[in-house]
C-alpha atoms as a printed R data frame, in Angstrom:
    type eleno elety resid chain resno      x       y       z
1   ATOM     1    CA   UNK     A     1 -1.795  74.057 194.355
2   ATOM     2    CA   UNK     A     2 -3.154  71.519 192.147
3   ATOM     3    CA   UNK     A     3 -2.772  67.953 193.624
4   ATOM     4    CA   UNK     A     4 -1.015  65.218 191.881
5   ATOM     5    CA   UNK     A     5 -2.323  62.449 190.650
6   ATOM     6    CA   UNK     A     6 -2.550  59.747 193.862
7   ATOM     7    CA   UNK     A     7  0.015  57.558 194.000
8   ATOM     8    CA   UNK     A     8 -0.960  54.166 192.657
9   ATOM     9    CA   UNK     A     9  1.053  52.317 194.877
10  ATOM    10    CA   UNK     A    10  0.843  53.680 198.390
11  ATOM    11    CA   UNK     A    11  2.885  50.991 199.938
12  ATOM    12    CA   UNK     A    12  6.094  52.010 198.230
13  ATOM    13    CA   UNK     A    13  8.447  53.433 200.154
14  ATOM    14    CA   UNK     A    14  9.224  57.442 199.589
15  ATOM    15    CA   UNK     A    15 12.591  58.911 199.924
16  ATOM    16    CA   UNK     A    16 12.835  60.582 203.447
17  ATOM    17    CA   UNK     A    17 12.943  64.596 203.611
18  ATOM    18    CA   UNK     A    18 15.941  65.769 204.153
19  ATOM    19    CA   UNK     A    19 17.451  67.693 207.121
20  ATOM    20    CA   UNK     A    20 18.222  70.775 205.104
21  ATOM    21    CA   UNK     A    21 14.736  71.061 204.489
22  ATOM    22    CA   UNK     A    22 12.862  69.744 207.460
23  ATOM    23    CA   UNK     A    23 14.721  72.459 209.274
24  ATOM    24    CA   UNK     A    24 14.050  75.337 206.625
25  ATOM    25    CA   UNK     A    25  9.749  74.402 207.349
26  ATOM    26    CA   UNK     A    26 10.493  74.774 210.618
27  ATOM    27    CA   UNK     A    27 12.267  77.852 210.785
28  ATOM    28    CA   UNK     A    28  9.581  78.919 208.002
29  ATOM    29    CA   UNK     A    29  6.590  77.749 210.604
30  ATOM    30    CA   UNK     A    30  8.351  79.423 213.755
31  ATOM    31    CA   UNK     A    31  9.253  75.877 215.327
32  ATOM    32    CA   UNK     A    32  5.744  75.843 216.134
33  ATOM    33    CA   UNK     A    33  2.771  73.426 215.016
34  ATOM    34    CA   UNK     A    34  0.817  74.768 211.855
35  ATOM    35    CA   UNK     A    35 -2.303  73.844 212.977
36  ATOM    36    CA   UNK     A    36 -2.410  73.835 216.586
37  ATOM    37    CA   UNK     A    37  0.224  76.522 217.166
38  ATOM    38    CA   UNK     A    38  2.345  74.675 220.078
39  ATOM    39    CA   UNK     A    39  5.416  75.603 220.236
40  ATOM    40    CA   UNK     A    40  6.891  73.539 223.371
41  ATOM    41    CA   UNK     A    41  6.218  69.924 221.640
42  ATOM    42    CA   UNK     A    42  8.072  67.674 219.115
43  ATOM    43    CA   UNK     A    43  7.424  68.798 216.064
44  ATOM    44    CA   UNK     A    44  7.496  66.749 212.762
45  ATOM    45    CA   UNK     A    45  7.132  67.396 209.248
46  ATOM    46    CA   UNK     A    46  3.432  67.385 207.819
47  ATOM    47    CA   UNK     A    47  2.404  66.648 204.236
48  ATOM    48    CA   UNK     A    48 -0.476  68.888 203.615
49  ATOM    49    CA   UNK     A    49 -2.339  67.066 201.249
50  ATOM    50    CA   UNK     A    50 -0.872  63.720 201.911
51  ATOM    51    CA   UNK     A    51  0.899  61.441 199.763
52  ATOM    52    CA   UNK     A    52 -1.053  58.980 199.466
53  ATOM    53    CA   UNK     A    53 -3.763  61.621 197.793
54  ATOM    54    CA   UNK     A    54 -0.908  63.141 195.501
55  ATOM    55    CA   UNK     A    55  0.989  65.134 197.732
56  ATOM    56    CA   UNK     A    56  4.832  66.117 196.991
57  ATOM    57    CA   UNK     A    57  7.627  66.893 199.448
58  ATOM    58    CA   UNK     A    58  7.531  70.685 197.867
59  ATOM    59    CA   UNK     A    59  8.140  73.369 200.738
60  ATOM    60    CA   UNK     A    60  4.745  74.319 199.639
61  ATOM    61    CA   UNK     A    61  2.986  71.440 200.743
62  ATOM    62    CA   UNK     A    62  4.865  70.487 204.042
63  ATOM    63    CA   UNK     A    63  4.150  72.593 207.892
64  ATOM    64    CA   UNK     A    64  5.501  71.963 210.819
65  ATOM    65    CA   UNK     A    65  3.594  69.727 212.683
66  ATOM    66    CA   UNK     A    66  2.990  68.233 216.348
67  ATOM    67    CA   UNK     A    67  2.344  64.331 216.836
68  ATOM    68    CA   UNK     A    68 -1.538  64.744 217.896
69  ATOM    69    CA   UNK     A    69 -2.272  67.020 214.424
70  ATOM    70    CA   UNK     A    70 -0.414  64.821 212.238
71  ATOM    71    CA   UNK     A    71 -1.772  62.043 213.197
72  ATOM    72    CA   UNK     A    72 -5.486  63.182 213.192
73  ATOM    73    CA   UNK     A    73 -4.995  64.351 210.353
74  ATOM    74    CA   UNK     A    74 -4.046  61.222 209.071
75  ATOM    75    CA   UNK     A    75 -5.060  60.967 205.315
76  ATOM    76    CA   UNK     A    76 -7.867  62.927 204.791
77  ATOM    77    CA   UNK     A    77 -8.182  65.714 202.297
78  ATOM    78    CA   UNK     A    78 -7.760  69.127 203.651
79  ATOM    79    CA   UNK     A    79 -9.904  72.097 203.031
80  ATOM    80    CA   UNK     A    80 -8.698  74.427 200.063
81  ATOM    81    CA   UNK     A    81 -8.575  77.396 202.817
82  ATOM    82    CA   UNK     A    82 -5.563  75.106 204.122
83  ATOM    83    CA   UNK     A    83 -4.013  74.574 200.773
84  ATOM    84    CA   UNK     A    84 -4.261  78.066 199.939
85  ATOM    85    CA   UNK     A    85 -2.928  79.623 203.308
86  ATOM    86    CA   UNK     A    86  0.462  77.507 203.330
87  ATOM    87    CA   UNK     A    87  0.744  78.233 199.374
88  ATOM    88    CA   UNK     A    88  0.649  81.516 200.391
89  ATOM    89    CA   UNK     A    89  3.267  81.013 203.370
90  ATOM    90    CA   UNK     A    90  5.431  78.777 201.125
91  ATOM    91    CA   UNK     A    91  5.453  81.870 198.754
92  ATOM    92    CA   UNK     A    92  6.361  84.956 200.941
93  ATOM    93    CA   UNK     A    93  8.997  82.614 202.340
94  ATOM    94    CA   UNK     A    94 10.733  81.814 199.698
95  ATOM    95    CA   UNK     A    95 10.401  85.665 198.620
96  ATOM    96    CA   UNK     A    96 12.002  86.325 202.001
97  ATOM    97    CA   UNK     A    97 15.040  84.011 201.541
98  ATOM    98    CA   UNK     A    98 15.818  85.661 198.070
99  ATOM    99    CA   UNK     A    99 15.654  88.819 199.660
100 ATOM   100    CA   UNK     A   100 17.907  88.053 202.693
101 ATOM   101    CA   UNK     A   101 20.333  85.973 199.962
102 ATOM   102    CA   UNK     A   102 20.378  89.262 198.203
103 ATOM   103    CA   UNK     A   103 21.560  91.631 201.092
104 ATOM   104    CA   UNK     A   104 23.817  88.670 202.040
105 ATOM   105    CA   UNK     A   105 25.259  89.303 198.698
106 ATOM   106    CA   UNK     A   106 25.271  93.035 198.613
107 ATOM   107    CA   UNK     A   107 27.037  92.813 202.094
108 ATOM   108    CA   UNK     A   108 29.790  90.996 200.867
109 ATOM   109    CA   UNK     A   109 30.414  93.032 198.189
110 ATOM   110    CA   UNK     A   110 30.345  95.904 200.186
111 ATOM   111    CA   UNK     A   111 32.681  94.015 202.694
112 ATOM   112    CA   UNK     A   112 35.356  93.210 199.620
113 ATOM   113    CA   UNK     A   113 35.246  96.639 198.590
114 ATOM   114    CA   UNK     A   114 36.181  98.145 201.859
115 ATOM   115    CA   UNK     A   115 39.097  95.572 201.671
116 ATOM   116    CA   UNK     A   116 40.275  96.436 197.917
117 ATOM   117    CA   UNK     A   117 42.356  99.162 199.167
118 ATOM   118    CA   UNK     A   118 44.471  97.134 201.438
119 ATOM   119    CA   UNK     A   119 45.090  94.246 198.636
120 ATOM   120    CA   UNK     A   120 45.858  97.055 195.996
121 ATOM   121    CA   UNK     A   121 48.492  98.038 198.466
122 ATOM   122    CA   UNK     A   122 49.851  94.827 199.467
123 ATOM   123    CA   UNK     A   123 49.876  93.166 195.877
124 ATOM   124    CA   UNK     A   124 52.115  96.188 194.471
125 ATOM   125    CA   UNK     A   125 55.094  96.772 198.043
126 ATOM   126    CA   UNK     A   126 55.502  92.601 197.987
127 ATOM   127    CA   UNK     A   127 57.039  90.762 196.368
128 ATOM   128    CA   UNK     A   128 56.664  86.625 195.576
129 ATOM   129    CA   UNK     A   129 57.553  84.602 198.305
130 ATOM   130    CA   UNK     A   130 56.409  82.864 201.756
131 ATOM   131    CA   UNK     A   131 56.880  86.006 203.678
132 ATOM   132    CA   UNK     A   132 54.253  87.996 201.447
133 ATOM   133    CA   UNK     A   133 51.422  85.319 201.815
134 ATOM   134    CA   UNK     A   134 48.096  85.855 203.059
135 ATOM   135    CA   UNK     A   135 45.804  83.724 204.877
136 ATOM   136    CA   UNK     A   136 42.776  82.560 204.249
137 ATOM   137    CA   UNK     A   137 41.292  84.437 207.032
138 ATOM   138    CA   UNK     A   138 42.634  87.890 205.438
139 ATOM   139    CA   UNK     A   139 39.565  89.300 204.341
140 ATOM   140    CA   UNK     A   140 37.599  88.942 207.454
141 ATOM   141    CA   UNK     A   141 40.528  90.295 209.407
142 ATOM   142    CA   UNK     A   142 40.501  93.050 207.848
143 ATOM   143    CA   UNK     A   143 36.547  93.538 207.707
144 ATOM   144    CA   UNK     A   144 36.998  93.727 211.584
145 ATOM   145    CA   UNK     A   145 39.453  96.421 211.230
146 ATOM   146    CA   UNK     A   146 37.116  97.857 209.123
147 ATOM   147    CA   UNK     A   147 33.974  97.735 211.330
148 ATOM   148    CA   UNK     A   148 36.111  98.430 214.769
149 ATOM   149    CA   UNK     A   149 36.010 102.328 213.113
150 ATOM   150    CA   UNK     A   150 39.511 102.024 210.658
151 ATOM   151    CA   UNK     A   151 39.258 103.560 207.420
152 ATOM   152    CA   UNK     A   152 40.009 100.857 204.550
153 ATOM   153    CA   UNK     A   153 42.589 103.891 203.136
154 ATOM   154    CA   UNK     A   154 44.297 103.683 207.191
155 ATOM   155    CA   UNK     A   155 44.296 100.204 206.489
156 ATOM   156    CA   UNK     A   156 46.491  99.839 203.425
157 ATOM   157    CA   UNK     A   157 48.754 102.736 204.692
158 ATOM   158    CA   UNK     A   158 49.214 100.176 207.848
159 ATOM   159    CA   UNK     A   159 49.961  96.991 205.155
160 ATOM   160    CA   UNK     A   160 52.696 100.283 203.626
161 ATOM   161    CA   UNK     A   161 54.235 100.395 206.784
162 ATOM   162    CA   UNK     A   162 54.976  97.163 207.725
163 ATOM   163    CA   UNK     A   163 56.254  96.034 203.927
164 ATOM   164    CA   UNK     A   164 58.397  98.562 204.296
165 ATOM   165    CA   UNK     A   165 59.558  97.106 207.178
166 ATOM   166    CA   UNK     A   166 63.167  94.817 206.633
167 ATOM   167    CA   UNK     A   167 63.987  91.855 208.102
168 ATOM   168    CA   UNK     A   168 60.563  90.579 208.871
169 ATOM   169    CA   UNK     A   169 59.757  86.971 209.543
170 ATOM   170    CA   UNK     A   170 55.847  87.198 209.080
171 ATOM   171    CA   UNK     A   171 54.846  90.275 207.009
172 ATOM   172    CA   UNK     A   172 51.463  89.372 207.706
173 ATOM   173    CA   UNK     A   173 51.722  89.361 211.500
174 ATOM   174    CA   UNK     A   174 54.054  92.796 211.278
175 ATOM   175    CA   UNK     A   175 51.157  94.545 209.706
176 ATOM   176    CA   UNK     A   176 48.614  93.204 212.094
177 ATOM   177    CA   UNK     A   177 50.900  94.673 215.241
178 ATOM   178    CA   UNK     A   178 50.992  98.006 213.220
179 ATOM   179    CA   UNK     A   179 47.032  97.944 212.698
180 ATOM   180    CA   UNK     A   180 45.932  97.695 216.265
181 ATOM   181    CA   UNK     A   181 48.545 100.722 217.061
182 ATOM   182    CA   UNK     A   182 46.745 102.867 214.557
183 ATOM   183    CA   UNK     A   183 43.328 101.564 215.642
184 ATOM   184    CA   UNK     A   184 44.227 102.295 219.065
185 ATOM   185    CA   UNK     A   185 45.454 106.003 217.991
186 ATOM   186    CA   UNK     A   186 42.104 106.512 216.495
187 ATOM   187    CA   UNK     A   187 40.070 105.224 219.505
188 ATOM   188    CA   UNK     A   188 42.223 107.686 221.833
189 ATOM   189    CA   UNK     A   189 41.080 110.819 219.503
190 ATOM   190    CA   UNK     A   190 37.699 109.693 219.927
191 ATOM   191    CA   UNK     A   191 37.731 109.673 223.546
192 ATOM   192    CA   UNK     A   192 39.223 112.901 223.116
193 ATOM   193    CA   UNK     A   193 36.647 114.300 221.402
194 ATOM   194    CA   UNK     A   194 33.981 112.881 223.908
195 ATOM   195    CA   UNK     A   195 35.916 114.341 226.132
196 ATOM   196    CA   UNK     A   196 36.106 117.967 225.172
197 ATOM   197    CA   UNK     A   197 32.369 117.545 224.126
198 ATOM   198    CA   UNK     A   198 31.001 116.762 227.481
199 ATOM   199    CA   UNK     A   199 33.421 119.724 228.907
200 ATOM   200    CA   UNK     A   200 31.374 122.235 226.404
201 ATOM   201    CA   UNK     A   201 27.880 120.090 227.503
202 ATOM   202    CA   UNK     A   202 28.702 120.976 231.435
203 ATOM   203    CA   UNK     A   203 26.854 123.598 233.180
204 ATOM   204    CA   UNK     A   204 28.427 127.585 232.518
205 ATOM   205    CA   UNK     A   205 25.779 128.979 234.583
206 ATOM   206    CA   UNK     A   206 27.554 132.219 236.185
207 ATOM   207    CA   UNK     A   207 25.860 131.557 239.161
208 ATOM   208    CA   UNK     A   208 27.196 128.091 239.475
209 ATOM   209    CA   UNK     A   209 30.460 129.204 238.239
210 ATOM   210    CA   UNK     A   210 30.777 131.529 241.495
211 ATOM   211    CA   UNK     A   211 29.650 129.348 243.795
212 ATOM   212    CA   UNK     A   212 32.280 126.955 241.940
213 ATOM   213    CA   UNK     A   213 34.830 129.391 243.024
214 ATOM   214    CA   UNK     A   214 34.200 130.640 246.339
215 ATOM   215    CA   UNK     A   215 33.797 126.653 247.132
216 ATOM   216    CA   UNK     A   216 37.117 126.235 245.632
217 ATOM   217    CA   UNK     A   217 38.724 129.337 247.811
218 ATOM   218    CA   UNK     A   218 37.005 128.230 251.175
219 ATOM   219    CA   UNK     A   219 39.254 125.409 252.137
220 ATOM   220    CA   UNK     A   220 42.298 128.132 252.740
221 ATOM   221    CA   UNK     A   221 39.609 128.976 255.716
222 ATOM   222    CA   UNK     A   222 39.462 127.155 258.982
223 ATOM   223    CA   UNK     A   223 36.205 124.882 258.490
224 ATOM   224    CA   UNK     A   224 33.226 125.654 261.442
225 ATOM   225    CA   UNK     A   225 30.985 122.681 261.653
226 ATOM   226    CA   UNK     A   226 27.974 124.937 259.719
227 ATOM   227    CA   UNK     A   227 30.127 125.835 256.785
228 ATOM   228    CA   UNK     A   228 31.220 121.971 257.016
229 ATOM   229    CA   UNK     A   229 28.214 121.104 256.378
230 ATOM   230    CA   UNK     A   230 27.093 123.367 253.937
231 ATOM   231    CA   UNK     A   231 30.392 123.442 251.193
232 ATOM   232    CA   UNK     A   232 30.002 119.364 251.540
233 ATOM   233    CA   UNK     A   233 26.122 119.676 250.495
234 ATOM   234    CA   UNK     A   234 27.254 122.333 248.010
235 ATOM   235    CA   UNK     A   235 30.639 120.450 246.727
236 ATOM   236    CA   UNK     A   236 27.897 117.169 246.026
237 ATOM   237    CA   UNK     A   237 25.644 119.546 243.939
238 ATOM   238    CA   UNK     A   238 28.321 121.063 241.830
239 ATOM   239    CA   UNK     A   239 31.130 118.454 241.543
240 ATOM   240    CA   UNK     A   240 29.874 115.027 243.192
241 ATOM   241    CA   UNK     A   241 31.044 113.097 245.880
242 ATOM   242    CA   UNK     A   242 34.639 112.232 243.963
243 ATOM   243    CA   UNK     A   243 35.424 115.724 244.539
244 ATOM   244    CA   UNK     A   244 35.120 116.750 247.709
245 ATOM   245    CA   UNK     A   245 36.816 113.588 249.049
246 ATOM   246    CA   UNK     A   246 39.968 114.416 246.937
247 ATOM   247    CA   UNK     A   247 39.425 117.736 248.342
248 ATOM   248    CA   UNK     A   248 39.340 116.861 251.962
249 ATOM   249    CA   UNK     A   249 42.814 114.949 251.413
């Protein structure tokens, strides 16, 4: 960073940095001096080269600063090891803001495309009028659908159902109701399916499986205090607590 030419009349008054930025450096710095590396003291905004040698309020010439470094610092010239490191800072963070405006981008994209399906659907079972209307909040509704596990295809079969719907105050509202009964049809199959996997995942060992059973036929036997004591240690190790005390009812 070449420094500008210094300022011929240092006692003008400079147009304040503004909040947008100041906190951009300090998110940049991780709220945390430059030099010193405190974290748990008031920071301010630091002119690297200073202004009154030259120095512009460009991101790449402003840190984070406490009040001890900044004002030690005072006017002097810094070292071009200084200059060069936050040049260097300046520049991967503005390469990292492009980048994270970029996937911002590519999310939303992503996010309207998921909700095309639902629009296509809407736009061609209404008709114009008040009951039809969307609000402004439509899109992100239905993004939440969307990322609660609904398929954007379940989601404009939903907006079918309820247009089809007559006598309907709020179309909008209808649809919503018929949404969250799908969604919550979905979400039951799931369980379903965890269910029926962790049957498969449980022990088949036949050994286990016959002790299973001749636990299981025991209690049409008067219970001795030994075999008490045994099926109860035996009923923990194959089927938990839960069991036997629904057992023992």
């Amino acid at each position: 960073m070449m420094p500008a030419e210094p300022d011929s009349n240092p006692s003008r008054p400079r147009k304040a940095i503004s909040r947008r930025l100041r906190y951009e450096i300090l998110r940049r710095d991780g709220h945390a001096c430059y030099y010193c590396h405190s974290a748990d003291v008031p920071l301010t905004i630091d002119h690297v080269l200073p202004v009154a040698l030259g120095g512009t309020d460009d991101p790449s010439n402003l840190v984070a600063a406490c009040k001890d470094c900044n004002g030690g610092k005072s006017s002097s010239s810094p070292d071009s090891a200084t200059v060069a490191k936050v040049n260097e800072d300046a520049a991967r963070w503005a390469e990292a803001m492009k980048l994270a405006a970029e996937r911002l981008n590519a999310s939303k994209a992503a996010a309207s495309e998921q909700a095309k399906p639902f629009f296509d659907a809407w736009f061609v079972w209404s008709g114009p009028g008040w009951r039809y209307k969307l609000p402004a909040d439509a899109e992100n509704v239905l993004i939440q659908y969307v990322a609660a596990g609904m398929p954007p295809d379940v989601l404009a079969e939903a907006a079918q159902i309820a247009l089809r719907k007559r006598d309907v105050d709020n179309y909008w509202h209808y649809f919503q109701g018929v949404a969250r009964n799908m969604l919550a049809d979905l979400q039951r199959d799931a369980q379903a399916i965890l269910a029926a996997e962790d049957r498969e995942a449980a022990p088949s060992d036949p050994e286990i499986m016959w002790w299973r059973k001749g636990f299981d036929d025991a209690f049409s036997l008067p219970l001795v205090p030994e075999f008490y004591i045994q099926a109860r240690a035996l009923s923990r190790l194959v089927d938990g607590e839960n069991a036997w005390n629904r057992a023992v009812r």
